[in-house]
MOPAC internal coordinates of N, CA, C and O (Angstrom, degrees):
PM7 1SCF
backbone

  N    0.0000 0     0.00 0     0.00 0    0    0    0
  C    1.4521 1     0.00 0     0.00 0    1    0    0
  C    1.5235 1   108.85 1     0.00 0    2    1    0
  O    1.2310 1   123.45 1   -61.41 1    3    2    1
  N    1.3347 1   111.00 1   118.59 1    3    2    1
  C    1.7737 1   103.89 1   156.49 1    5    3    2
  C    1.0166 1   137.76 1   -72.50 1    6    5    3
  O    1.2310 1   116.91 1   -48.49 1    7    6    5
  N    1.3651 1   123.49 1   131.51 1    7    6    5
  C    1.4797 1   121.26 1  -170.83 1    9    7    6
  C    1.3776 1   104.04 1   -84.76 1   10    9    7
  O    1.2310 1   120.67 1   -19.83 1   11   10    9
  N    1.7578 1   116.33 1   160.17 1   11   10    9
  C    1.0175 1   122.20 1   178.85 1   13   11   10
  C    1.3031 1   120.89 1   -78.16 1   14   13   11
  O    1.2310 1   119.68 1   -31.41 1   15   14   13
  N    1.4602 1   118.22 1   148.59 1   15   14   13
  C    1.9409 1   115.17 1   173.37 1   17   15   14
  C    1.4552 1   101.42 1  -146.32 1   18   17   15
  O    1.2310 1   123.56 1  -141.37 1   19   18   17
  N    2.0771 1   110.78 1    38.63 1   19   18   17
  C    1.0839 1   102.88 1   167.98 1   21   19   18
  C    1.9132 1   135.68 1   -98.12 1   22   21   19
  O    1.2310 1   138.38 1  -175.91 1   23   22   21
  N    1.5229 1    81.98 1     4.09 1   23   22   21
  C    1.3390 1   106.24 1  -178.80 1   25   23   22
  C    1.4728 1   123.82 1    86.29 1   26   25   23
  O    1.2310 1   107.95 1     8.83 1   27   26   25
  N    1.5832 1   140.10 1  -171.17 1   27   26   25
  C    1.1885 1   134.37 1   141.49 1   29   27   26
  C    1.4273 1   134.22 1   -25.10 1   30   29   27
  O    1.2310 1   113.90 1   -67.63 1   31   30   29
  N    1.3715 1   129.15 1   112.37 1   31   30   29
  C    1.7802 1   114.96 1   176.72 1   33   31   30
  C    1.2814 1    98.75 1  -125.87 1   34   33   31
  O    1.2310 1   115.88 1   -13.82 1   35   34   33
  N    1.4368 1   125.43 1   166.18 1   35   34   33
  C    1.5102 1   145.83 1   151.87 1   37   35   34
  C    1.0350 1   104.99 1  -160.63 1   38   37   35
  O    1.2310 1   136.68 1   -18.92 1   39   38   37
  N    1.9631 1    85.31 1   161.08 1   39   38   37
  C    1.1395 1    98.17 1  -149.17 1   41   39   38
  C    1.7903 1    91.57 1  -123.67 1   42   41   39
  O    1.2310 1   111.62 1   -26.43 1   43   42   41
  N    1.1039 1   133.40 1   153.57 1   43   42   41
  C    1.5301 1   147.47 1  -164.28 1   45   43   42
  C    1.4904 1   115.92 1  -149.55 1   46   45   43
  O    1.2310 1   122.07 1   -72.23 1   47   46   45
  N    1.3665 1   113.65 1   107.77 1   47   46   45
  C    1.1371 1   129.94 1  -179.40 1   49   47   46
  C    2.1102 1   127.77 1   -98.11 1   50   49   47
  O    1.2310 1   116.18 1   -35.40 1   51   50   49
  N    0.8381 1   124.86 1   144.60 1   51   50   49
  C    1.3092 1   126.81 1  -165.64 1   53   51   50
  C    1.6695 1   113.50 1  -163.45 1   54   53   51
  O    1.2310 1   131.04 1   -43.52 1   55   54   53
  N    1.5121 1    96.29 1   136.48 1   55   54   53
  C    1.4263 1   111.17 1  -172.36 1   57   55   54
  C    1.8486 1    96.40 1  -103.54 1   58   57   55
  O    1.2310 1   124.99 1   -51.92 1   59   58   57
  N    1.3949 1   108.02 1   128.08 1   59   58   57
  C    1.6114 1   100.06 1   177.26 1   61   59   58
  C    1.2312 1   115.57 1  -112.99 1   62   61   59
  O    1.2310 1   122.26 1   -19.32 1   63   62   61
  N    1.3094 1   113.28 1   160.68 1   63   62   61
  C    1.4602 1   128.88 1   171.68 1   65   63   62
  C    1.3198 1   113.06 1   -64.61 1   66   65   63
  O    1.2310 1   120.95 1   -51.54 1   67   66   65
  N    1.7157 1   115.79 1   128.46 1   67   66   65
  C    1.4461 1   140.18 1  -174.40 1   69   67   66
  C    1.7207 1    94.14 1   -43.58 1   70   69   67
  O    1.2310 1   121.42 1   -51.10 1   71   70   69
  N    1.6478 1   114.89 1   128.90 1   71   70   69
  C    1.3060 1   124.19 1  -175.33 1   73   71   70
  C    1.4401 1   121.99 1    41.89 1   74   73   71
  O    1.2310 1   121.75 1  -137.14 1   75   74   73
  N    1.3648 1   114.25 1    42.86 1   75   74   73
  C    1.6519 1   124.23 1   176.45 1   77   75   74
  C    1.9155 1    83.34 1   -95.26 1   78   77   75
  O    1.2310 1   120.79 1   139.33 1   79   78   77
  N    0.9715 1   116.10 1   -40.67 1   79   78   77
  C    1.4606 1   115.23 1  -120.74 1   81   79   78
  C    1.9871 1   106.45 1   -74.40 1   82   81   79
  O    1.2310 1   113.80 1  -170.23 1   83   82   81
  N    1.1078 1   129.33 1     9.77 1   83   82   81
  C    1.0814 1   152.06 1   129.73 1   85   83   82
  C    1.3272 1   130.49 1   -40.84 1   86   85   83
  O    1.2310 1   125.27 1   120.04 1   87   86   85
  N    1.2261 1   107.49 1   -59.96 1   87   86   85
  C    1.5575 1   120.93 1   164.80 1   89   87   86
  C    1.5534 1   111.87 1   -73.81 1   90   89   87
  O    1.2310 1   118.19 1   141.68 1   91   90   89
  N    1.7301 1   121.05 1   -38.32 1   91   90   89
  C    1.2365 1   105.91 1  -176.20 1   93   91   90
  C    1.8082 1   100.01 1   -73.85 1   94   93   91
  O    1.2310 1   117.64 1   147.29 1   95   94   93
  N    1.3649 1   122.09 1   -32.71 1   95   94   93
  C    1.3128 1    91.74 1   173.46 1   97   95   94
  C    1.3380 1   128.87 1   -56.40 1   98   97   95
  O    1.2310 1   106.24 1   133.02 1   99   98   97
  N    1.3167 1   143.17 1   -46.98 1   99   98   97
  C    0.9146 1   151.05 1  -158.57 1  101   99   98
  C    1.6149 1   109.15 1   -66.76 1  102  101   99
  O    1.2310 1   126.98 1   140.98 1  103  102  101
  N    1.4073 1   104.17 1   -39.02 1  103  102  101
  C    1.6710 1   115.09 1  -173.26 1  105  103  102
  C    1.7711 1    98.49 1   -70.10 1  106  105  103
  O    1.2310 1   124.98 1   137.22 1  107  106  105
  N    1.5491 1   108.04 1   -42.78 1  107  106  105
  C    1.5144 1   108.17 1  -166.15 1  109  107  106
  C    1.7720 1    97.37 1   -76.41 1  110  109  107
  O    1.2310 1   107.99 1   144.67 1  111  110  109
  N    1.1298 1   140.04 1   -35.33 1  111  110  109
  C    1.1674 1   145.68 1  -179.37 1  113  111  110
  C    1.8907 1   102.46 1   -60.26 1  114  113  111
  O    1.2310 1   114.24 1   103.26 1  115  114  113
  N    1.2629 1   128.51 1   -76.74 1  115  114  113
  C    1.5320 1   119.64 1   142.56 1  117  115  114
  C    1.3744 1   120.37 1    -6.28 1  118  117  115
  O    1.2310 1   110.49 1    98.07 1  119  118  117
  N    0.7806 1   135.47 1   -81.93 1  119  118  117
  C    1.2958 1   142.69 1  -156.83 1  121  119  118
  C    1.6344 1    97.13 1   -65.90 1  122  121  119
  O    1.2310 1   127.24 1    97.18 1  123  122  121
  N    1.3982 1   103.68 1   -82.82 1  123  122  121
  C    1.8099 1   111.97 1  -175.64 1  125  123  122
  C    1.7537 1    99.64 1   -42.94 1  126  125  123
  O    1.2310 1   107.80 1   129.83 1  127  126  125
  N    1.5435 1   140.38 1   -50.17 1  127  126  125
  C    1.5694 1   128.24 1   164.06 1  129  127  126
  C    1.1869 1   127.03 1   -26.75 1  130  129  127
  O    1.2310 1   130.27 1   139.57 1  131  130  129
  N    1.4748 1    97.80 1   -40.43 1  131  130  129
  C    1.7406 1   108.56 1  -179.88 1  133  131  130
  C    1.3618 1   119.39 1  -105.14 1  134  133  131
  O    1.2310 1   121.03 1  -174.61 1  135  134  133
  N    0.9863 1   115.63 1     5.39 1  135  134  133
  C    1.8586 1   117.62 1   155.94 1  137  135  134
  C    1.5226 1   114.92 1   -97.11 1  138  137  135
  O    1.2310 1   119.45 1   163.34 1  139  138  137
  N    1.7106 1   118.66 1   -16.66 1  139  138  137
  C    1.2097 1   114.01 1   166.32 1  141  139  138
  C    1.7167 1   124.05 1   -87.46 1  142  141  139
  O    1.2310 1   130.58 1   173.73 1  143  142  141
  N    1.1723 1    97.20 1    -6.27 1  143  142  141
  C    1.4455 1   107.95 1  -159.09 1  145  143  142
  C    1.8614 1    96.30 1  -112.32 1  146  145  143
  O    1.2310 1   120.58 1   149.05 1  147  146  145
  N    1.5118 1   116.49 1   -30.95 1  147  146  145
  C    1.1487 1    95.78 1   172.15 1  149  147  146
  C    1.9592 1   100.73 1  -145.13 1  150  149  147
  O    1.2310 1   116.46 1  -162.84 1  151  150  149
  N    1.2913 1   124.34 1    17.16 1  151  150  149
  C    1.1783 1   119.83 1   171.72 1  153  151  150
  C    1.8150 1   121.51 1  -115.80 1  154  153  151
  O    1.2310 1   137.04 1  -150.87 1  155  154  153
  N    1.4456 1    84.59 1    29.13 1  155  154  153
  C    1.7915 1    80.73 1  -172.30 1  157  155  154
  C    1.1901 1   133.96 1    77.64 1  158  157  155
  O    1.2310 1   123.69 1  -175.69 1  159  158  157
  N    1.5481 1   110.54 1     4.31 1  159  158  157
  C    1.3798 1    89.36 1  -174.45 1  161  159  158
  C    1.6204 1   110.93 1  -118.74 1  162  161  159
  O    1.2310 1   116.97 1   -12.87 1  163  162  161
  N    1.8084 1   123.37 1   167.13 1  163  162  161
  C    1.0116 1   125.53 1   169.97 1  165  163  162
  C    1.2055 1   139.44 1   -25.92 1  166  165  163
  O    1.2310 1   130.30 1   136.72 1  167  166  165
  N    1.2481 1    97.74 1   -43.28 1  167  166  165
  C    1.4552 1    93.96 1  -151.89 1  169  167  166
  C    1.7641 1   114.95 1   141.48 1  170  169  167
  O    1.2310 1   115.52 1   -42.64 1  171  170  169
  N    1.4212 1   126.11 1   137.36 1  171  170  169
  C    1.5287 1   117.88 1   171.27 1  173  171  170
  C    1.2522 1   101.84 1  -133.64 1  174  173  171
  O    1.2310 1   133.85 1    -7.65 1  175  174  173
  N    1.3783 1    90.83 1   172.35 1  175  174  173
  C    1.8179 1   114.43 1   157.60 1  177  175  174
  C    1.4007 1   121.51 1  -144.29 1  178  177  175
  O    1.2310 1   130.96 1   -26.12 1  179  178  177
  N    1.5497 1    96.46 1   153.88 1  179  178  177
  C    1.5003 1   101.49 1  -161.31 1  181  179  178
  C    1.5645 1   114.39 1  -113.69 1  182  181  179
  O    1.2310 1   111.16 1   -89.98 1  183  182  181
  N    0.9095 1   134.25 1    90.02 1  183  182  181
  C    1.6877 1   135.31 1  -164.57 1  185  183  182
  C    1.5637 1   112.35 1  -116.10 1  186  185  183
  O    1.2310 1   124.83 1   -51.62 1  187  186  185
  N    1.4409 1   108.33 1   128.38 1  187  186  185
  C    1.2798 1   121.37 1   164.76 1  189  187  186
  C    1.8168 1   119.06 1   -85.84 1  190  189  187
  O    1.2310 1   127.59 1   -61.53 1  191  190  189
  N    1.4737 1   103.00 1   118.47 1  191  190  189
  C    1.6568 1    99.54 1   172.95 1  193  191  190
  C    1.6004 1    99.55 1   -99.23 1  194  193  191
  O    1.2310 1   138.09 1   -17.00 1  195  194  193
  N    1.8991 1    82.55 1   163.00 1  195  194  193
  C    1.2791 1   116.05 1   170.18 1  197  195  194
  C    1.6943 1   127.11 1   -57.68 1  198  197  195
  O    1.2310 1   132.87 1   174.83 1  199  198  197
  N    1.3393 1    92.74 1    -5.17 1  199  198  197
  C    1.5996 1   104.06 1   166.86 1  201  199  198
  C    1.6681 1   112.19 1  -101.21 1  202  201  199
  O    1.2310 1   119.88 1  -164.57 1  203  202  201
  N    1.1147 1   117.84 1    15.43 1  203  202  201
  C    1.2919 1   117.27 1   169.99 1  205  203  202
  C    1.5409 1   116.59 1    96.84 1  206  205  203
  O    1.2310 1   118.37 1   157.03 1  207  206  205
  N    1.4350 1   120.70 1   -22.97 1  207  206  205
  C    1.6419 1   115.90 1  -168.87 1  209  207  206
  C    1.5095 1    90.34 1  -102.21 1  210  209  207
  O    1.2310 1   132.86 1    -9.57 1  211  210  209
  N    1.0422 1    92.75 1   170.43 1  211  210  209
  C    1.5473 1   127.70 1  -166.23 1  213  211  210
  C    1.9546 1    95.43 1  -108.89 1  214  213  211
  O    1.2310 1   118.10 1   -27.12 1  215  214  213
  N    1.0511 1   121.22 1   152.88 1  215  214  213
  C    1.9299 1   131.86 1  -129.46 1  217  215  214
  C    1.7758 1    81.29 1  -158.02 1  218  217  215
  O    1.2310 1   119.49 1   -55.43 1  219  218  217
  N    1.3702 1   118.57 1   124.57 1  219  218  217
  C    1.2611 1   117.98 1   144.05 1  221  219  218
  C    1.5454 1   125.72 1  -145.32 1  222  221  219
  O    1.2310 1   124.01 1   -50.79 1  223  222  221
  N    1.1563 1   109.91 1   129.21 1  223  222  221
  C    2.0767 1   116.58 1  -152.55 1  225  223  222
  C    1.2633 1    84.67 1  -109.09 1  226  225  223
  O    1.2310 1   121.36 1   -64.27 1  227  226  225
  N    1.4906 1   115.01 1   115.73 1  227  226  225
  C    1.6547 1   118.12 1   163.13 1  229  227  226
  C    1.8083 1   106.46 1  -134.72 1  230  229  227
  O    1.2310 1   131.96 1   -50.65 1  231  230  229
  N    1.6405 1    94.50 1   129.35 1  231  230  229
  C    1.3955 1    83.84 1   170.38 1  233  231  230
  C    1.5226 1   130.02 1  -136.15 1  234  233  231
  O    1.2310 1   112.98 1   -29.61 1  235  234  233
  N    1.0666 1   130.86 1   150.39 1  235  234  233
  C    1.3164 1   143.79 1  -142.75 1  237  235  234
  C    1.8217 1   105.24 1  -124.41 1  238  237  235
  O    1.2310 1   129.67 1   -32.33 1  239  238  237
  N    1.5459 1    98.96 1   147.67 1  239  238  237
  C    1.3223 1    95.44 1  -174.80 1  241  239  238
  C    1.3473 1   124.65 1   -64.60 1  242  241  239
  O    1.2310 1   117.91 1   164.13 1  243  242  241
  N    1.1669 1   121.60 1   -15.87 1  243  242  241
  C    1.8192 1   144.33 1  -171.73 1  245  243  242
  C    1.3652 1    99.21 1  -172.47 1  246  245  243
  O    1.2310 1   130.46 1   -12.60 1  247  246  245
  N    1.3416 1    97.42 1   167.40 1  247  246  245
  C    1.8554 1   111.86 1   170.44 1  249  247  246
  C    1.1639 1   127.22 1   -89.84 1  250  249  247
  O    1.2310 1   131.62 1   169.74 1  251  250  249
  N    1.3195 1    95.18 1   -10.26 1  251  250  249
  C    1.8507 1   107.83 1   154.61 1  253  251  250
  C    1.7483 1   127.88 1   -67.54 1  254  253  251
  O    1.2310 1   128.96 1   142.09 1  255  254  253
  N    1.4562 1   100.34 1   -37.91 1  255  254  253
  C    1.2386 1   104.66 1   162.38 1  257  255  254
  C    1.9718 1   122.47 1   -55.54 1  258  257  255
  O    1.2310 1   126.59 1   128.49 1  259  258  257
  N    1.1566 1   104.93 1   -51.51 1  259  258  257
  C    1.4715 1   133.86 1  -164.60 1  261  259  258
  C    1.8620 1    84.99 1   -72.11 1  262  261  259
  O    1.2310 1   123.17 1   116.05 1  263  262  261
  N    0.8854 1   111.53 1   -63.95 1  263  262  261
  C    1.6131 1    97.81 1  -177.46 1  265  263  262
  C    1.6776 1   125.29 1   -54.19 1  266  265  263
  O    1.2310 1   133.13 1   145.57 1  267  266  265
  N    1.4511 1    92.24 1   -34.43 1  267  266  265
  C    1.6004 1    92.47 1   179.61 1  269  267  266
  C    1.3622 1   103.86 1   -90.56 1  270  269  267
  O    1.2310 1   113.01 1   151.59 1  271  270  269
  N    1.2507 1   130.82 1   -28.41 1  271  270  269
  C    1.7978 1   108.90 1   175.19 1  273  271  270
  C    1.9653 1   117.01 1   -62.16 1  274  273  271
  O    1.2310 1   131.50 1   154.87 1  275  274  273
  N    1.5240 1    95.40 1   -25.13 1  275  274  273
  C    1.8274 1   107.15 1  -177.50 1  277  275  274
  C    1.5294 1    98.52 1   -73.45 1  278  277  275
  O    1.2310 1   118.65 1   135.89 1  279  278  277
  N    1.5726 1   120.18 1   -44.11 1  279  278  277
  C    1.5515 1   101.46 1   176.45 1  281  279  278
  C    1.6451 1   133.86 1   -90.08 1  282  281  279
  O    1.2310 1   134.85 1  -167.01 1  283  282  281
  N    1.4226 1    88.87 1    12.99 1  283  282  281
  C    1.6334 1    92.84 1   170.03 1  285  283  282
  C    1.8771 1   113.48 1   -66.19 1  286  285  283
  O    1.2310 1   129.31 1   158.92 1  287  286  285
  N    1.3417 1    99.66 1   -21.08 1  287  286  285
  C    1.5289 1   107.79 1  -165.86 1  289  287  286
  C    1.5258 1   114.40 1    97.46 1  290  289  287
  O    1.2310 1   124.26 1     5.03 1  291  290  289
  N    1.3105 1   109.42 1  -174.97 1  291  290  289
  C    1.5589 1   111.33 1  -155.63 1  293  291  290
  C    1.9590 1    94.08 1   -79.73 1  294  293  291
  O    1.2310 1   136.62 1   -42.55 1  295  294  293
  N    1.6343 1    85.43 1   137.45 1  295  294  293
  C    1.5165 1    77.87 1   173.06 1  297  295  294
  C    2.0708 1   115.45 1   -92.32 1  298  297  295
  O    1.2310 1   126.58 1   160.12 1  299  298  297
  N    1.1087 1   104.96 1   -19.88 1  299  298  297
  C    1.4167 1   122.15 1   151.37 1  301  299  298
  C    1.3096 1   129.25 1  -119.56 1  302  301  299
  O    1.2310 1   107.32 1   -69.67 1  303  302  301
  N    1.6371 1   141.25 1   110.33 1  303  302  301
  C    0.7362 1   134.58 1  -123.10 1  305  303  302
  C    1.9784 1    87.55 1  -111.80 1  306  305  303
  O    1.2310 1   119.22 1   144.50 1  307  306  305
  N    1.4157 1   119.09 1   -35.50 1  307  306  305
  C    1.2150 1   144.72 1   175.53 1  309  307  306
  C    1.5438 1    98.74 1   -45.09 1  310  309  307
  O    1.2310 1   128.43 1   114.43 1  311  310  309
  N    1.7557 1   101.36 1   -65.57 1  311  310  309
  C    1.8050 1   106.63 1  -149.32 1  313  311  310
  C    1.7844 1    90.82 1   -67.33 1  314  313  311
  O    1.2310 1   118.78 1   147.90 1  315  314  313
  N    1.3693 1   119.93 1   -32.10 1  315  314  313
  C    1.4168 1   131.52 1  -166.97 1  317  315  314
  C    2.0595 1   112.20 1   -71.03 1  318  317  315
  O    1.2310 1   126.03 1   173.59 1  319  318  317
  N    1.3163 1   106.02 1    -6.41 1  319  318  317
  C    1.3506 1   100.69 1  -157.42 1  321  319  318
  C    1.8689 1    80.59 1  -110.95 1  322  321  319
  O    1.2310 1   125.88 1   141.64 1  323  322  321
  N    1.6046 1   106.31 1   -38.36 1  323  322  321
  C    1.4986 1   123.90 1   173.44 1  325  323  322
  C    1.4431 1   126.13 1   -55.24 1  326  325  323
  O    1.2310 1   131.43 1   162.51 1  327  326  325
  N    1.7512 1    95.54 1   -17.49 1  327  326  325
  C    1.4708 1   101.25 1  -167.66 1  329  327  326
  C    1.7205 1    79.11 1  -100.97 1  330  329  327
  O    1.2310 1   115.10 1   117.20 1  331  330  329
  N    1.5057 1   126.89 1   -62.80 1  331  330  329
  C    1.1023 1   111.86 1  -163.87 1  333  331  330
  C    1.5805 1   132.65 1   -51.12 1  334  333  331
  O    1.2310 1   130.19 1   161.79 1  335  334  333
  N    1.6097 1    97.95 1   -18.21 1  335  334  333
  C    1.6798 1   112.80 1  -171.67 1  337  335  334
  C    1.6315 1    93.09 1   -85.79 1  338  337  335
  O    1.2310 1   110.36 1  -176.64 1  339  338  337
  N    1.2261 1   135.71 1     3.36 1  339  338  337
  C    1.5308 1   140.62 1   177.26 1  341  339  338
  C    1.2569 1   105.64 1   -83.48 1  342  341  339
  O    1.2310 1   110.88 1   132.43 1  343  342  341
  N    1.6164 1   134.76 1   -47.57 1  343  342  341
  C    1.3594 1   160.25 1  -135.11 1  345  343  342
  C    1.8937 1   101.63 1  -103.98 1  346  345  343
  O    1.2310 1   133.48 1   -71.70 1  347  346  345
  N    1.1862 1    91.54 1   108.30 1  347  346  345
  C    1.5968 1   115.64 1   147.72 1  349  347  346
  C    1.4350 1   122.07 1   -55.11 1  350  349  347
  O    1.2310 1   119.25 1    89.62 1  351  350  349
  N    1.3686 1   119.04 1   -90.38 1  351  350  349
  C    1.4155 1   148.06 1   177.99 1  353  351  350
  C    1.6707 1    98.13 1  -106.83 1  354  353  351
  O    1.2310 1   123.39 1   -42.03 1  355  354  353
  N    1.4030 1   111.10 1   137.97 1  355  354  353
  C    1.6058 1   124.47 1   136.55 1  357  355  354
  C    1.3864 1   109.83 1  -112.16 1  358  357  355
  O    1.2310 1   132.29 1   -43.87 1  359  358  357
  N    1.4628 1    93.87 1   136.13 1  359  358  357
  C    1.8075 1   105.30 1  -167.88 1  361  359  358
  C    1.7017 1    94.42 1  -104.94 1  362  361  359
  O    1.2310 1   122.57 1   -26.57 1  363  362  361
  N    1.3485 1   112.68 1   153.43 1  363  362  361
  C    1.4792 1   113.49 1  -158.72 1  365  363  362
  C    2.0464 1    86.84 1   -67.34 1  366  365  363
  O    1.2310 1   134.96 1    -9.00 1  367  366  365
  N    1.4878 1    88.66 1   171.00 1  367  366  365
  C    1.6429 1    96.81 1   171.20 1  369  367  366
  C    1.0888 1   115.33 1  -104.46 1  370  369  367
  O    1.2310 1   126.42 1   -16.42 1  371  370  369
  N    1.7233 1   105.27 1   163.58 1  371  370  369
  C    1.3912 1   105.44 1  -177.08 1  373  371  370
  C    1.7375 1   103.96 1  -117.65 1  374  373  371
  O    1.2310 1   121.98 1   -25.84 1  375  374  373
  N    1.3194 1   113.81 1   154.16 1  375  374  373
  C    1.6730 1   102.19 1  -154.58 1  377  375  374
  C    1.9729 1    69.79 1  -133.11 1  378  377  375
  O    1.2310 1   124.93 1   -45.08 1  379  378  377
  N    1.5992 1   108.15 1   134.92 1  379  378  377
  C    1.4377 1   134.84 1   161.47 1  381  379  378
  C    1.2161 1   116.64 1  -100.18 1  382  381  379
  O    1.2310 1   125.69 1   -34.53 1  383  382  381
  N    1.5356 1   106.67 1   145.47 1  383  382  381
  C    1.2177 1   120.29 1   138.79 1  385  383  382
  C    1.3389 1   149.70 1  -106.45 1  386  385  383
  O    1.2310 1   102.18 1   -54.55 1  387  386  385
  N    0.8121 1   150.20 1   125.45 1  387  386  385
  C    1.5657 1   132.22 1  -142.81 1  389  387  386
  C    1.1457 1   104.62 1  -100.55 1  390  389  387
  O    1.2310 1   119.79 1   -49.46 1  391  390  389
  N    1.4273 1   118.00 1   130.54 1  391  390  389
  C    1.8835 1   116.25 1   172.72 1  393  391  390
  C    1.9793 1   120.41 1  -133.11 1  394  393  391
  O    1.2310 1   141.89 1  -171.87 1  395  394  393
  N    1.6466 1    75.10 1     8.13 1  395  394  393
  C    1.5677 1    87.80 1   149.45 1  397  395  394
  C    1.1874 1   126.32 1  -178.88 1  398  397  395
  O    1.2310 1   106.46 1   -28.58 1  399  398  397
  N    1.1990 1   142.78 1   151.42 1  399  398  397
  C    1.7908 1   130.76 1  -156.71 1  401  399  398
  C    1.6270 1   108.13 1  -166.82 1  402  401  399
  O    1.2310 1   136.74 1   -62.78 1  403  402  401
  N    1.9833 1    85.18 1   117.22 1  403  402  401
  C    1.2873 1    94.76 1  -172.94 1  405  403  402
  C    1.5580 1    96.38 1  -132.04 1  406  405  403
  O    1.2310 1   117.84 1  -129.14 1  407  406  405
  N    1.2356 1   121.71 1    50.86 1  407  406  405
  C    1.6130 1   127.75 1  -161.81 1  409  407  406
  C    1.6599 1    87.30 1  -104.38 1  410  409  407
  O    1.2310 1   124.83 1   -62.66 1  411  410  409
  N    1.5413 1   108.34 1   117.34 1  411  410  409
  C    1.4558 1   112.33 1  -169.98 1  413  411  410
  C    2.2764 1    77.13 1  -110.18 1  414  413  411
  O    1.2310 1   134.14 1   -40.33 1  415  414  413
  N    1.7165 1    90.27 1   139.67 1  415  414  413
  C    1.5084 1   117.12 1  -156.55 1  417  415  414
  C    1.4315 1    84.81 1  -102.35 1  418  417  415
  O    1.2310 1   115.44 1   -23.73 1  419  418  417
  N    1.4774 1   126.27 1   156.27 1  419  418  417
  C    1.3807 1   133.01 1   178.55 1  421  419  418
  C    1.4038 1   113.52 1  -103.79 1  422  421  419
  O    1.2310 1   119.07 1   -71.39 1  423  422  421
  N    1.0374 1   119.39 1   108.61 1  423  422  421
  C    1.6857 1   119.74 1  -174.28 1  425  423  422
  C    1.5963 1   106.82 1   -47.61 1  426  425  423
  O    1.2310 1   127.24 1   -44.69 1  427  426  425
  N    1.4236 1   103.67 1   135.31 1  427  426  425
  C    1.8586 1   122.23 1  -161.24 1  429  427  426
  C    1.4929 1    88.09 1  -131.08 1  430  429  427
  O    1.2310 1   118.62 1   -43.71 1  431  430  429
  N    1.5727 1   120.23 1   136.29 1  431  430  429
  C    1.0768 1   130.51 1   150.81 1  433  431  430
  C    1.7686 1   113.69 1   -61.22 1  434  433  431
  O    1.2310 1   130.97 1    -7.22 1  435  434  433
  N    1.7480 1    96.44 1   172.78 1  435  434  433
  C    0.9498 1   110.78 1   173.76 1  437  435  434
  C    2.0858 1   128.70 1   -51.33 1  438  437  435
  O    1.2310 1   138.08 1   143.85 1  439  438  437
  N    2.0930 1    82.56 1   -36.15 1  439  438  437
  C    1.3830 1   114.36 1  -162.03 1  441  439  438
  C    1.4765 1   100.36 1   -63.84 1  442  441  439
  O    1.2310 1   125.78 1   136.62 1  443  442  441
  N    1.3950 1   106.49 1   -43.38 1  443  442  441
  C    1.6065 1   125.99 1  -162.15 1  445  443  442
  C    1.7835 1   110.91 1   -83.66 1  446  445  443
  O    1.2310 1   116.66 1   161.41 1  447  446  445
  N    1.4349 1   123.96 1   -18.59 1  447  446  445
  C    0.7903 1   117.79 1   173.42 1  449  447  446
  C    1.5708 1   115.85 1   -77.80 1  450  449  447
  O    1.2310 1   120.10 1   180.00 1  451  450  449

């Protein structure tokens, strides 16, 4: 069995408002850029299901990390008010642990990152 070395993940779910969902990408794309780039964290993804809510997988090296980038305060205060004025429902989150990881990553250029 391989052990995991993907760190802390959760997962955060949201139902959006009819034709927000343009803007909520853009706000959630903002936001998740700037927690990877200066709050420690992994990395996310943003997926829409077939049940209607909107899916976002972000993961962090520990939950120590993830707590202290959330209490620094908003790192955009704009994309954050943009993301919330998108949002119907926030459905509580679900916080992982990983106990094994075989998630093969797709090689991304420089351009694409």
């Amino acid at each position: 069995m391989k052990e995991s070395s993907a760190g802390f993940a959760a997962i955060y779910r949201w139902r959006l408002r009819p034709g927000m969902e343009d803007q909520f990408i853009k706000a959630w794309t903002r936001i998740s850029e700037l927690y990877l780039h200066q709050g420690g964290s992994l990395g996310s993804r943003l997926h829409r299901g077939h049940d209607g809510l909107w899916y976002s997988y972000a993961q962090w090296p520990d939950e120590a990390t993830r707590k202290n980038a959330f209490s620094a305060g908003a790192l955009d205060k704009e994309a954050g008010e943009l993301m919330r004025d998108s949002i119907a429902e926030s459905l509580p989150e679900i916080t992982l642990e990983p106990m094994v990881d075989l998630l093969v990553l797709p090689h991304r250029t420089k351009a694409e990152s």
